[in-house]
C-alpha positions as CSV (number, residue, x, y, z in Angstrom):
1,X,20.2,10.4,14.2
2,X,23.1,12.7,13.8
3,X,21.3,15.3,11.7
4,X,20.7,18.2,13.1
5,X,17.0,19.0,13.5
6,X,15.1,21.9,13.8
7,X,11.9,20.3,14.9
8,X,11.3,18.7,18.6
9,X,13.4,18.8,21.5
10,X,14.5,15.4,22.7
11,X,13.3,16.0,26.0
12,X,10.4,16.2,24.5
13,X,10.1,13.7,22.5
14,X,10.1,10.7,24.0
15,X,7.2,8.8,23.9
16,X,5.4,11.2,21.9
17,X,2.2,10.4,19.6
18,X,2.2,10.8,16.0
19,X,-0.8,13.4,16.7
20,X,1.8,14.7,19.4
21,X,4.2,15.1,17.3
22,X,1.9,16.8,14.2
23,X,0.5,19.4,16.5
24,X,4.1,20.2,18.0
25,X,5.2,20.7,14.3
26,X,2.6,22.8,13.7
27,X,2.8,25.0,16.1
28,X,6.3,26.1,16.7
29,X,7.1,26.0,12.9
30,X,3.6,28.4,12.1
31,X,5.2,30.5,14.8
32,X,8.8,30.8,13.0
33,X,7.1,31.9,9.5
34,X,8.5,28.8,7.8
35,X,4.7,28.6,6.6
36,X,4.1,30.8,4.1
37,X,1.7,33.6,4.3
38,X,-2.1,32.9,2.8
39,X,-1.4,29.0,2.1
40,X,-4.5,27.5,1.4
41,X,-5.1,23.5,2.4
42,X,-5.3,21.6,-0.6
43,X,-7.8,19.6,-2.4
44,X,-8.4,22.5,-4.8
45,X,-10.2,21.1,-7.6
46,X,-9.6,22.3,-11.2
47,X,-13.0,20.7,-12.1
48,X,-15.0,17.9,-11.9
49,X,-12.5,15.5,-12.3
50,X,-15.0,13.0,-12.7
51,X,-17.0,10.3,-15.3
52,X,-20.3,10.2,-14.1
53,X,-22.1,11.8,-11.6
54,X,-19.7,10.2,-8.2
55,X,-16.7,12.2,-6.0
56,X,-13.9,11.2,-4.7
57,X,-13.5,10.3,-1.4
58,X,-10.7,13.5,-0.8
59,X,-12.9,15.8,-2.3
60,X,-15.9,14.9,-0.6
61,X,-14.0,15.0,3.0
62,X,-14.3,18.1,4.5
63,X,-11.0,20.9,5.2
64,X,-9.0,20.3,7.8
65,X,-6.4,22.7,9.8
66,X,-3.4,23.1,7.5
67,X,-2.3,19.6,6.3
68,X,-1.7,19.8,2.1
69,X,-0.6,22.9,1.4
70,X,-0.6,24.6,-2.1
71,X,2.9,25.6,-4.0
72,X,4.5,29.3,-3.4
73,X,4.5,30.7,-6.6
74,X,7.7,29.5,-8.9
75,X,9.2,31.1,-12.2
76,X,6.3,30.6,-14.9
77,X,7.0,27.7,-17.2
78,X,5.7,27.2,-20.8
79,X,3.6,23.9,-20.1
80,X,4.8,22.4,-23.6
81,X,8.2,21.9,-20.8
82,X,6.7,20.3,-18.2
83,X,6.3,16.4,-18.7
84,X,4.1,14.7,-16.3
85,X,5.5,11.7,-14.4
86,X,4.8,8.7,-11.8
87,X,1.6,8.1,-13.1
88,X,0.4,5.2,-10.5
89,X,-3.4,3.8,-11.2
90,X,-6.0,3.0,-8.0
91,X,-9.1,0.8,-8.1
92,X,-12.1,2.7,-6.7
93,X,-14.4,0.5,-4.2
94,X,-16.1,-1.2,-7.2
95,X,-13.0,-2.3,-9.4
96,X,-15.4,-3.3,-12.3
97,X,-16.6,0.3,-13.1
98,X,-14.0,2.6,-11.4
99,X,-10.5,3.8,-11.8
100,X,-8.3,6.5,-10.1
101,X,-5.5,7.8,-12.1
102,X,-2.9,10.0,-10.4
103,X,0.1,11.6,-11.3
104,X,2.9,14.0,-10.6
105,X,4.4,17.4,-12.3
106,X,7.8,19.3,-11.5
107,X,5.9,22.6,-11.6
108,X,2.1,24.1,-10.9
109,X,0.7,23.5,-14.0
110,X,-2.7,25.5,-15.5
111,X,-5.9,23.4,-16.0
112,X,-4.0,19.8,-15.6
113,X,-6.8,17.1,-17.5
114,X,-7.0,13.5,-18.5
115,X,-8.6,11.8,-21.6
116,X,-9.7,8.5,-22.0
117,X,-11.0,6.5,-24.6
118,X,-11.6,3.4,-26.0
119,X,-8.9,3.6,-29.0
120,X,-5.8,5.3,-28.3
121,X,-6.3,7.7,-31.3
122,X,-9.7,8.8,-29.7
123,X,-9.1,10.2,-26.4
124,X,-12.3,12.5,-26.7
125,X,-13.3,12.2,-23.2
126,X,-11.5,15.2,-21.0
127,X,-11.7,15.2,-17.4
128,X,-10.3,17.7,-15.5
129,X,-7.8,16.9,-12.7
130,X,-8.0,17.4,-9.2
131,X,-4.7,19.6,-7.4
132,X,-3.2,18.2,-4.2
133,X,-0.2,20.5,-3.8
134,X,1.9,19.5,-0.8
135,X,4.4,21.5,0.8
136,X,7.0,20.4,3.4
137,X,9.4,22.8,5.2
138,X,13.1,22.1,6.1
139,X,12.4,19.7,8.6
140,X,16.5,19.3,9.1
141,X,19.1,21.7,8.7
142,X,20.4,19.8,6.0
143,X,17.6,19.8,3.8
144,X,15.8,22.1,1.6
145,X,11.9,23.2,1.5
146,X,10.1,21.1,-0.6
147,X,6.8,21.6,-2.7
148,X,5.4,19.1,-4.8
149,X,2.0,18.9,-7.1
150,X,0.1,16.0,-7.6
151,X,-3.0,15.4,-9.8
152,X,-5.8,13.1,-9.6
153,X,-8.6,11.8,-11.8
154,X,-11.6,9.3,-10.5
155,X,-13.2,7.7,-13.2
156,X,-16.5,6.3,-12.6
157,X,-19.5,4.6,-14.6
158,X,-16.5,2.3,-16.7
159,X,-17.6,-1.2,-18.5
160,X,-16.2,-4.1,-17.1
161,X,-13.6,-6.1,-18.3
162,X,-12.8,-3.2,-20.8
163,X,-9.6,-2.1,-21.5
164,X,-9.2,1.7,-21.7
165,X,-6.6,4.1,-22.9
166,X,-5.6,7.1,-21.2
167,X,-3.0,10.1,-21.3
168,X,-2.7,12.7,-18.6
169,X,-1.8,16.7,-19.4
170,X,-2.3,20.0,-18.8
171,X,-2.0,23.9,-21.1
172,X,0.5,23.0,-23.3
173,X,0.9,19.3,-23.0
174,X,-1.8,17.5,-24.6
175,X,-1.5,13.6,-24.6
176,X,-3.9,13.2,-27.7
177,X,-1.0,15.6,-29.7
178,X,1.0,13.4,-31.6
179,X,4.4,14.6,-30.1
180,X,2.9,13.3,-27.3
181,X,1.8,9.9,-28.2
182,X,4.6,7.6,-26.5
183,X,2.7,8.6,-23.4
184,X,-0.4,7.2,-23.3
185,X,-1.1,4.6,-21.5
186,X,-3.9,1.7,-20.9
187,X,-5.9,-0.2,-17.7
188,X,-8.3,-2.9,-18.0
189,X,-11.5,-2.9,-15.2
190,X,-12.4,-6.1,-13.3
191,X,-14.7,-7.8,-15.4
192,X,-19.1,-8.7,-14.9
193,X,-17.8,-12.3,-13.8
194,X,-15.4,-14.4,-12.0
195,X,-12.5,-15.3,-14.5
196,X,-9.0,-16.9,-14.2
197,X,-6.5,-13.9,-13.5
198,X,-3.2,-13.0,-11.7
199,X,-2.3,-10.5,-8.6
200,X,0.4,-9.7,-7.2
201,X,2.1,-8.6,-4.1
202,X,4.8,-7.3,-2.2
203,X,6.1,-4.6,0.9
204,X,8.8,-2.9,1.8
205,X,10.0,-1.6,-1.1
206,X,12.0,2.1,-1.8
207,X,14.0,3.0,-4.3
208,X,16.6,0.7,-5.5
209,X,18.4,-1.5,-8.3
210,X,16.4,-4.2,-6.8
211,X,13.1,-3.0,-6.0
212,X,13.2,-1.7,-10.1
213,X,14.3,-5.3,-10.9
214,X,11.0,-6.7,-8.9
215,X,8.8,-4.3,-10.9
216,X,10.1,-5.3,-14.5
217,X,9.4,-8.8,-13.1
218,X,6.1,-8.2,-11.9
219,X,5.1,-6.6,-14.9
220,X,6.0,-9.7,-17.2
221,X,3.4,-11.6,-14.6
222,X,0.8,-9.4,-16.4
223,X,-1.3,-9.6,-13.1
224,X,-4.5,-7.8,-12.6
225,X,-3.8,-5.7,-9.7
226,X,-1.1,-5.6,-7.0
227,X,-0.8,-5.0,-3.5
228,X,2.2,-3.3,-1.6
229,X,1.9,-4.3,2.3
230,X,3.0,-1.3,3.5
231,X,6.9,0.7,3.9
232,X,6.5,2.3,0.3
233,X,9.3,4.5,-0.7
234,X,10.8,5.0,2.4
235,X,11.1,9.3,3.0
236,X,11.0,8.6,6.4
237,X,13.8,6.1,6.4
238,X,14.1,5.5,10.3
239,X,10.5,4.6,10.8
240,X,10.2,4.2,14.3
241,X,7.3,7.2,14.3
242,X,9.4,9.5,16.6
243,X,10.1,12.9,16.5
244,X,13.8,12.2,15.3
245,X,12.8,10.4,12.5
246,X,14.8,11.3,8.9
247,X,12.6,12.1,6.6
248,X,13.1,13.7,2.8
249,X,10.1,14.5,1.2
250,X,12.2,14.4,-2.1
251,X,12.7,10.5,-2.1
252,X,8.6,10.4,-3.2
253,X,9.6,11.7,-6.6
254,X,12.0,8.7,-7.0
255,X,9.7,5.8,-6.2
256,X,7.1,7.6,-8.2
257,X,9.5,7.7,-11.4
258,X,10.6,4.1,-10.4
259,X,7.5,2.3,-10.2
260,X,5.6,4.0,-13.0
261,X,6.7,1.3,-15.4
262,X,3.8,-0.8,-13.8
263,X,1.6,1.6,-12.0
264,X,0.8,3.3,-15.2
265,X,-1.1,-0.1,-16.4
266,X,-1.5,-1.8,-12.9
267,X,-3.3,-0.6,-10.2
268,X,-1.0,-0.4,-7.5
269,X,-3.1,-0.9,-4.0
270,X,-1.0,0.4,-1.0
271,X,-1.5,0.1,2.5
272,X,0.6,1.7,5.4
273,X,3.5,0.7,7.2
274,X,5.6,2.2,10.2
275,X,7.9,3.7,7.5
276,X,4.6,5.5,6.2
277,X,3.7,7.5,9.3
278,X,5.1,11.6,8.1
279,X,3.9,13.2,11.2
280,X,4.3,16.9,9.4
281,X,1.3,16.1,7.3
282,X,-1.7,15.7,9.7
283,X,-2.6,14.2,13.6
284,X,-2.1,10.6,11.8
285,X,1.0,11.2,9.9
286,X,-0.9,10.2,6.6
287,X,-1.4,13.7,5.0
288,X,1.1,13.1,2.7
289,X,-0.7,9.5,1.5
290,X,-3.6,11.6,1.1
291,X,-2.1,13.7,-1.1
292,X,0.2,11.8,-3.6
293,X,-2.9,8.4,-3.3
294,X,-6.5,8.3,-3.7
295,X,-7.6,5.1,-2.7
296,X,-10.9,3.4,-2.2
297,X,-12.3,5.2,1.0
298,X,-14.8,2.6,2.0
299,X,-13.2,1.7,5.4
300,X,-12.9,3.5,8.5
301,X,-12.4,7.4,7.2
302,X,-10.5,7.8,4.1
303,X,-8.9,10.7,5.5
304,X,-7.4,9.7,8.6
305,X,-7.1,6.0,7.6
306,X,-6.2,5.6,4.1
307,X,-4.7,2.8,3.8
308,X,-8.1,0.6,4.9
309,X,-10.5,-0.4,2.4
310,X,-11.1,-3.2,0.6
311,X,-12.5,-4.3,-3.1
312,X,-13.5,-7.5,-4.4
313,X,-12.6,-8.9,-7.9
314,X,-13.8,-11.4,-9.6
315,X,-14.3,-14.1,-6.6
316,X,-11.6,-12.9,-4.6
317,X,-12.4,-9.8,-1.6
318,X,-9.3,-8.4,-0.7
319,X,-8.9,-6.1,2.8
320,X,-6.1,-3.8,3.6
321,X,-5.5,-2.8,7.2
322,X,-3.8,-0.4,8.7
323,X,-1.1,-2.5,11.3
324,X,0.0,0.6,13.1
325,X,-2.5,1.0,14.7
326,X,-2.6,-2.3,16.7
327,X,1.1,-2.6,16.6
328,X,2.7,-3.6,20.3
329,X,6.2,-3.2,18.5
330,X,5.7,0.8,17.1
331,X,3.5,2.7,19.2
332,X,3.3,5.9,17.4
333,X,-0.1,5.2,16.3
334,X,-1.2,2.4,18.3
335,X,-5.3,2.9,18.8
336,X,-5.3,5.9,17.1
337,X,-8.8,4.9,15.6
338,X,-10.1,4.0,19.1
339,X,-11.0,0.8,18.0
340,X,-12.9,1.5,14.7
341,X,-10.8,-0.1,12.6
342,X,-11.2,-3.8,14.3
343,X,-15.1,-3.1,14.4
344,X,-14.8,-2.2,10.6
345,X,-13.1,-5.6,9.9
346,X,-15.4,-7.7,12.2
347,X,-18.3,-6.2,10.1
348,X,-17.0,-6.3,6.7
349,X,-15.7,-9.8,6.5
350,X,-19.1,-11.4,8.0
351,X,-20.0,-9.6,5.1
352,X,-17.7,-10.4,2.2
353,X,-18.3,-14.1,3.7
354,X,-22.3,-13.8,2.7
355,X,-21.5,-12.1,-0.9
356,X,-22.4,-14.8,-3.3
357,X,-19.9,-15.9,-5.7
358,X,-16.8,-14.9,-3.6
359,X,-14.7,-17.6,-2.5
360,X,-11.6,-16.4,-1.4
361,X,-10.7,-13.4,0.8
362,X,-6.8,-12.1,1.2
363,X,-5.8,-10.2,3.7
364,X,-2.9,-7.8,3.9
365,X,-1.5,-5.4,5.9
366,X,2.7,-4.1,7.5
367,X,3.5,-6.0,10.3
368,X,3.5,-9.4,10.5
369,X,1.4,-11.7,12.9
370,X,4.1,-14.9,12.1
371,X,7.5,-14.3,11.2
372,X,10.8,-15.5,12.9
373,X,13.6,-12.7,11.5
374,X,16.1,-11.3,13.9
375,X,14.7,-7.6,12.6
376,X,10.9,-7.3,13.5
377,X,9.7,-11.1,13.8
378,X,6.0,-11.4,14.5
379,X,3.5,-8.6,16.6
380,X,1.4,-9.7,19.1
381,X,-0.6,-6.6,18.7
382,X,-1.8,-8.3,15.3
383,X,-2.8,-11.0,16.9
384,X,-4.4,-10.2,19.8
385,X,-6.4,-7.4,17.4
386,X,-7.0,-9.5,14.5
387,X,-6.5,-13.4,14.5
388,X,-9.6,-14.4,16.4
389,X,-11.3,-12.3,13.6
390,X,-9.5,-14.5,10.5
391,X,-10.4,-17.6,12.4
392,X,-14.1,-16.9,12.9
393,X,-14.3,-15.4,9.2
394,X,-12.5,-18.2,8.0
395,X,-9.8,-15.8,6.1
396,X,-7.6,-17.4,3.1
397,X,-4.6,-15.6,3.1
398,X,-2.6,-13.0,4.9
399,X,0.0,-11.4,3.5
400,X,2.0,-9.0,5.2
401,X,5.5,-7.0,5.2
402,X,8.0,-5.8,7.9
403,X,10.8,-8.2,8.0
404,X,12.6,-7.4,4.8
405,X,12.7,-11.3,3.7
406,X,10.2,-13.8,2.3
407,X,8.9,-16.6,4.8
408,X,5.3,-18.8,5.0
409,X,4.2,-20.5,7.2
410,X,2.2,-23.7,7.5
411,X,-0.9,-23.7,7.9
412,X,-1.9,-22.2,11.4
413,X,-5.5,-22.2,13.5
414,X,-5.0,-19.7,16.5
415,X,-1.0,-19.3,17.0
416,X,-0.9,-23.8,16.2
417,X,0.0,-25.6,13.0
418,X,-3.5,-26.8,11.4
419,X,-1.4,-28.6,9.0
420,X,2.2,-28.9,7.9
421,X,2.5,-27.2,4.1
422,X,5.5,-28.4,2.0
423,X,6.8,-26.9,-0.8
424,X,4.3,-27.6,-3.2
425,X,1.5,-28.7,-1.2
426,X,-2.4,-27.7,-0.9
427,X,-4.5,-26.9,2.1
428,X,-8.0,-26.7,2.7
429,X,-8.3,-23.1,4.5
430,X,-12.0,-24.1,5.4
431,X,-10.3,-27.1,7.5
432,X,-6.7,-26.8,7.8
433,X,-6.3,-23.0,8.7
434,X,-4.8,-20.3,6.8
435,X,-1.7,-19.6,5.3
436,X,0.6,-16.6,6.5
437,X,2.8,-15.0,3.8
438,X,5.8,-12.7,5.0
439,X,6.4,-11.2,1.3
440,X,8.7,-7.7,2.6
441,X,12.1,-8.2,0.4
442,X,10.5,-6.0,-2.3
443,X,13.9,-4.0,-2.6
444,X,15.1,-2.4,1.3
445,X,18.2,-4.3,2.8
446,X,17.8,-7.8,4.3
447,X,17.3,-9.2,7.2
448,X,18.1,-12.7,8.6
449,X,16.5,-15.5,10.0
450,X,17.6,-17.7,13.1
451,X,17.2,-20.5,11.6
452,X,18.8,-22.0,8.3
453,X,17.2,-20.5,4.9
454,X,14.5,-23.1,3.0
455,X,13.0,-23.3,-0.1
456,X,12.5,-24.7,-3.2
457,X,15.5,-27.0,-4.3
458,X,17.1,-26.1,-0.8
459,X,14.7,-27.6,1.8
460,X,16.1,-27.9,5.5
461,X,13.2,-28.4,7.0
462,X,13.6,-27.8,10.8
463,X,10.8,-28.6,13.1
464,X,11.4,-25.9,15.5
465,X,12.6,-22.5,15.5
466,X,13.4,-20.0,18.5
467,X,11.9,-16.6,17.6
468,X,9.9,-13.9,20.2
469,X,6.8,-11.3,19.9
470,X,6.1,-8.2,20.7
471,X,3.8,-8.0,23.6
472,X,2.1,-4.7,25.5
473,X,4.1,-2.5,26.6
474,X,7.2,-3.1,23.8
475,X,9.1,-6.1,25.1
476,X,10.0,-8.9,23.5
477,X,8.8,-12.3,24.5
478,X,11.0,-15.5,23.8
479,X,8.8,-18.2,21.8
480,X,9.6,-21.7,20.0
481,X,7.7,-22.0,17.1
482,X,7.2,-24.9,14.3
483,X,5.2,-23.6,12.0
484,X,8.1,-21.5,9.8
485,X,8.1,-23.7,7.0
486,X,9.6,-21.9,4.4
487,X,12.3,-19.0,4.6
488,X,14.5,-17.3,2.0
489,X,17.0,-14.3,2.6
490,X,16.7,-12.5,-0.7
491,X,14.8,-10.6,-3.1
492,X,11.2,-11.6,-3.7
493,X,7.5,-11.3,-4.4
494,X,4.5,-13.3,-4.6
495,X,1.9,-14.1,-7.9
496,X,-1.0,-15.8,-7.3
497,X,-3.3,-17.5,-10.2
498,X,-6.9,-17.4,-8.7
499,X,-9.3,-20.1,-10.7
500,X,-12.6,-19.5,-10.4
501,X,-15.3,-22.5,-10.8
502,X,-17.1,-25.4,-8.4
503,X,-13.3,-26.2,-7.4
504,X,-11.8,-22.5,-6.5
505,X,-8.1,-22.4,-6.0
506,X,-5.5,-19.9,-5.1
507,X,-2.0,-21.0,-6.3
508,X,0.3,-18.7,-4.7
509,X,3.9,-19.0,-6.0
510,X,7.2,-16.8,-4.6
511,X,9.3,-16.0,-7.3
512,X,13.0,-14.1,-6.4
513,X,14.7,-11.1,-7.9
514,X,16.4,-13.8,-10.5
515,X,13.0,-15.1,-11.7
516,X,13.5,-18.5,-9.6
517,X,11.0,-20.1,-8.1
518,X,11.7,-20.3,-4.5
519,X,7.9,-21.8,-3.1
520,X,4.5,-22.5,-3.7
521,X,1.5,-23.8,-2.9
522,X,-2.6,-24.0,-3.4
523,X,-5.4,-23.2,-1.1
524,X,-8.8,-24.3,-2.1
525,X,-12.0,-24.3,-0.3
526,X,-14.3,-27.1,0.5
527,X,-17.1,-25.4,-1.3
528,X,-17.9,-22.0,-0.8
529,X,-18.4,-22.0,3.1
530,X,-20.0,-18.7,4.6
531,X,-17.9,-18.4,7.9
């Protein structure tokens, strides 16, 4: 980059570690004053923050050296000024009877709250709010200091398959006022039993006409939950996880304005992508997805690894993973959990596979284990990590990010076609193998394919195509694949109608910015096998 930095030399910086490159940070800027005197870390709770007797997983987690930072003190503003925004909602582990709410102000705010209720004219139930200020310094001459406040609320001991409705405020901005009333908003917990319903999913996203235009669509899909696969607003706009990295703290508060339409009412399920790694923050470079997301901390450690966890509704069990931390491509974080995370996985799908009732489990995470684009194409990290894990658990779905394009494969046991999956057709994932979803042209800039685009009403099928991986080491090894079945170069996401009953189906369908369908296809399972 061009920019002039004030962080690490260049002869420094290569090959450097994203804990390298947090502890380098640290240091020399602590030493320059650029951290202001008596900053406390964050995670300062205003009060319980709670319904029920449960914590959240940030406030539970013990202080670490200096990673959230709380606000200098600004100009004092009448709270009746200060609108909250970017309200973004977050299953907890058990989606039937718990709900994180989190949201953002301009300003430090006194005693920020939430109320809920069951009718939106009887919010009676206050909960305080939780404060994650988090301060970044001028990480580049040509930006400023940022500081920004973030509030969170866990909600625990909820009915399922209610719907609730909620407002968020704080001294002098009181959602159950009637000035206030446009604001409140609702969310509706997983419910007792399985029941048709609708996710959906996407990554790579930022701010942009087009990334808005996926939301409005996604919303009229009325889906139960979504998942974002990692790259989320893009701050750090380089994303290779080195010291010279671009990043703008400031481009948080846009996505957060952007995508509030739906994550007011949707819980919005992020994982982490290269893009995501802020090495200011903390060793890992997710301090700052600590801060602004509170997840469901039942994976690895919901500090260092917040974006793996996973949840189960109705008779679906969906895991997020971390990629960047296998990744052969990016190695900025590459076995930064020594190892934990792939133990975790091993260990929790043996047993999602043995929890009655579940049929299906979906998988997502950043980089992608099959894809052919000339940007990123597939990571042989991922699969030497993970895919003998989805065999021998006998995953559904994966869906993954990265390549800023939409493209699915066949269906594929080991690195083979199982069997070939037109547009429109159905595999068996217990026999045929599973199904690999490249779903990252959520809003960024495309990328192309070698190979001629096909889809729905524009099927070229070609029975090979030349792509590479990434092996150890970060080179690039030349492959010939034929299992890219479908590929389109354009805006996209996926919906998928789950259907519960003695004949469980996914139907997973890729619509495009436009609202045309460009693919889909079913996967069923021959019974309810248990790996």
């Amino acid at each position: 980059m061009d920019t002039p930095r004030v962080g690490i030399p260049d002869h420094l910086a290569s090959r450097m570690t994203m804990a390298e490159q947090h502890e380098y940070l640290r240091t020399k800027l602590t030493r320059r004053g650029m951290l202001r005197a008596g900053a406390l870390t964050a995670g300062t709770v205003a009060g319980a923050g709670l319904l029920g007797s449960g914590t959240s997983a940030y406030a539970a987690a013990p202080a670490l050296s200096p990673t959230l930072l709380t606000s200098a003190a600004t100009t004092k503003v009448d709270g009746k000024h200060v609108a909250p925004f970017g309200r973004h909602l977050a299953f907890g582990a058990d989606p039937k009877t718990q709900m994180r709410v989190s949201w953002q102000v301009p300003f430090a705010v006194k005693r920020p709250f939430l109320r809920v209720g069951l009718k939106p004219w009887d919010l009676s139930h206050r909960i305080d709010a939780e404060v994650r200020d988090l301060h970044t310094p001028a990480l580049s001459k040509k930006l400023p200091a940022v500081d920004q406040v973030y509030l969170h609320a866990a909600l625990d001991n909820l009915r399922p398959g209610q719907t609730y409705y909620y407002g968020v405020g704080h001294d002098g901005f009181d959602p159950a006022d009637p000035a206030h009333f446009s604001t409140i908003g609702t969310f509706t917990t997983a419910p007792a039993r399985a029941e048709k319903f609708v996710f959906t999913a996407f990554g790579d996203q930022g701010v942009s006409y087009h990334a808005l235009a996926n939301d409005q669509l996604i919303l009229g899909q009325n889906p139960s939950f979504h998942l974002h696969a990692g790259d989320i607003c893009y701050a750090d706009d380089d994303g290779e996880g080195k010291p010279t990295d671009h990043y703008d703290a400031r481009a948080w508060d846009q996505f957060l304005a952007q995508t509030e339409s739906v994550a007011k009412s949707v819980p919005w399920m992020v994982t982490t992508g290269n893009h995501d790694m802020e090495a200011w923050y903390s060793p890992d470079g997710y301090g700052g997805q600590n801060a602004r997301w509170t997840l469901p901390g039942n994976g690895v450690d919901p500090r260092n690894s917040p974006g793996v966890y996973s949840f189960v509704y109705g008779n679906v069990g969906v895991v997020a993973l971390d990629a960047n931390d296998v990744s052969y491509e990016i190695t900025a974080n590459t076995g930064y959990t020594g190892g934990k995370q792939t133990r975790w996985l091993d260990r929790r799908l043996g047993e999602l596979r043995k929890q009655p009732g579940l049929d299906f489990i979906v998988i997502f995470f950043h980089h992608c284990a099959f894809s052919t684009t000339n940007g990123h194409a597939s990571d042989g990290g991922v699969r030497d990590a993970w895919l003998p894990l989805f065999e021998k658990h006998k995953v559904d779905l994966v869906i993954n990010g990265h390549n800023h394009v939409y493209e699915r494969t066949d269906a594929i046991r080991g690195t083979e076609v199982g069997r070939k999956l037109p547009i429109g057709g159905s595999v068996d994932s217990t026999r045929d193998g599973i199904v690999y979803v490249t779903a990252g042209a959520a809003g960024k800039s495309l990328y192309d394919f070698p190979a001629s685009d096909s889809y729905e009403g524009h099927v070229k099928d070609q029975e090979s195509v030349p792509t590479y991986h990434w092996v150890k080491g970060g080179d690039r090894h030349k492959e010939t694949v034929e299992w890219s079945r479908v590929r389109y170069t354009g805006y996209s996401f996926l919906a998928v109608e789950v259907q519960p009953g003695p004949r469980p189906r996914m139907r997973v369908t890729a619509l495009a910015e436009s609202g045309e369908r460009i693919d889909h296809f079913d996967v069923t399972r021959s019974g309810t096998a248990k790996g």
